[in-house]
C-alpha positions as CSV (number, residue, x, y, z in Angstrom):
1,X,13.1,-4.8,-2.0
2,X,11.8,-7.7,0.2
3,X,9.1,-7.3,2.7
4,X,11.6,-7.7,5.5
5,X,13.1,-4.2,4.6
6,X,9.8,-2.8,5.2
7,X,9.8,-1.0,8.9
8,X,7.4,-1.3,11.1
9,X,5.7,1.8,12.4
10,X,3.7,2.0,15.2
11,X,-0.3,3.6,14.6
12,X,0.5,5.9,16.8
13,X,3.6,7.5,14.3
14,X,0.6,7.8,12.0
15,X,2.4,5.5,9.5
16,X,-1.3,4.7,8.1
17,X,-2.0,7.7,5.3
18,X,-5.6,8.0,4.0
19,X,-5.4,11.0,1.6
20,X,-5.1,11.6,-2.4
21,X,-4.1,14.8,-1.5
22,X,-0.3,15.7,-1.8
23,X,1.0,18.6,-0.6
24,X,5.1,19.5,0.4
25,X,4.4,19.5,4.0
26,X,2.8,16.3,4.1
27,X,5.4,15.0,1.9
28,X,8.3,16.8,4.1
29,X,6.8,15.2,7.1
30,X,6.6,11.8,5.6
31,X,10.2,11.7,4.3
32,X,11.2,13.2,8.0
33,X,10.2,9.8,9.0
34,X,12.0,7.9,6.5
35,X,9.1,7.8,3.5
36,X,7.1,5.4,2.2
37,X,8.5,1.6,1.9
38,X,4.8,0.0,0.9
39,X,1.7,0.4,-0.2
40,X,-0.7,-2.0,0.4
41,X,-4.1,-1.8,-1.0
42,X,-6.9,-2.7,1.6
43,X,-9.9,-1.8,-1.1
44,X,-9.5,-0.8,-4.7
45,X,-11.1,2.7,-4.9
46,X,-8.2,5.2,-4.5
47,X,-5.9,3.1,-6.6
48,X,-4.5,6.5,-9.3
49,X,-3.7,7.9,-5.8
50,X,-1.9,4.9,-4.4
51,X,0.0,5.1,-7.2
52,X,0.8,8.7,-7.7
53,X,2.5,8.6,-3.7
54,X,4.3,5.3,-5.3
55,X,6.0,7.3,-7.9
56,X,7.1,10.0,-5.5
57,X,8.6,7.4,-3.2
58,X,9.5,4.9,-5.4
59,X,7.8,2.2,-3.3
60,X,5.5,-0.7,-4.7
61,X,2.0,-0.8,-4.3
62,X,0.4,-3.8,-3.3
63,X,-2.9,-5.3,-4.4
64,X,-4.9,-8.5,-4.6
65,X,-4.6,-10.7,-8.0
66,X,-8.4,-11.1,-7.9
67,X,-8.8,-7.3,-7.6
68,X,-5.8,-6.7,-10.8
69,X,-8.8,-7.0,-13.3
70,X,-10.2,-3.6,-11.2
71,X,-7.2,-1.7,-11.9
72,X,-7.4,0.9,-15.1
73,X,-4.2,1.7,-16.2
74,X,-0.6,0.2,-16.1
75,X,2.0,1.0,-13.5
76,X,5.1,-0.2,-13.3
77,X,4.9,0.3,-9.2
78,X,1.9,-2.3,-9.2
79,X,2.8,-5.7,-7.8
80,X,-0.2,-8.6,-7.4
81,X,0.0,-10.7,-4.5
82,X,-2.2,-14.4,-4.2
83,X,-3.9,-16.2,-1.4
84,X,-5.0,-15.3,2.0
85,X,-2.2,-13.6,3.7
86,X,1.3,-11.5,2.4
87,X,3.8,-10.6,4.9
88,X,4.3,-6.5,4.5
89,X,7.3,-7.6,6.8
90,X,7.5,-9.4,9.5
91,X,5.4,-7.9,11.8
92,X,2.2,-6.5,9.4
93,X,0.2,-8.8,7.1
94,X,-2.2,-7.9,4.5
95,X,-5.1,-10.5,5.0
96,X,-8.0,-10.8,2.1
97,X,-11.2,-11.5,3.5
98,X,-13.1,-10.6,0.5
99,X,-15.8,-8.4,0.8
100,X,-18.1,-6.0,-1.9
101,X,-14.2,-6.4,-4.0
102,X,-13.0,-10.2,-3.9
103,X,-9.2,-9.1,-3.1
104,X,-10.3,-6.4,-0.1
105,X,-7.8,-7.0,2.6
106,X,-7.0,-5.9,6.0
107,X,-4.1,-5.1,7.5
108,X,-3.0,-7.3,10.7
């Protein structure tokens, strides 16, 4: 999969998920609007949850190399990415400013 196969949702189709918890509605919902492409990791802390919607959707998970030493476990759904900015697709990047984790990013 290349980042251009990634579509872009709007905020307002609450694309963005926050949670660890997984449930069938959530997950019937989510699939409704055609699942999960990416994972892009914005701070390191809820990483074994990241990964655990990975595996449901099959989609990668993305985190900063300087932040890889951070992550506990092995996962075949975990893919690095290195310098400033990585294109999502074409229209979100993931932008590292650094911050209490050297990798934390924002999405733009």
């Amino acid at each position: 999969m290349s980042p251009e196969d990634i579509p872009y949702y709007e905020p307002s189709q609450e694309s963005l998920l926050c949670t660890s918890f997984v449930d069938e509605t959530t997950l019937d919902s989510i699939r409704k609007q055609g699942g999960i492409q990416a994972i892009a990791v914005t701070y390191p802390h809820e990483l074994y949850s990241y990964v655990k919607w990975a595996v449901i959707f099959n989609s990668p998970v993305y985190i900063h190399e300087r932040d890889k030493g951070l992550v506990a476990f092995d996962s075949e759904f975990i893919e690095t990415w290195k310098g400033e900015e990585f294109a999502l697709c074409t229209q979100i990047k993931s932008l590292r400013l650094g911050a209490r984790y050297d990798g934390a990013a924002v999405l733009h």
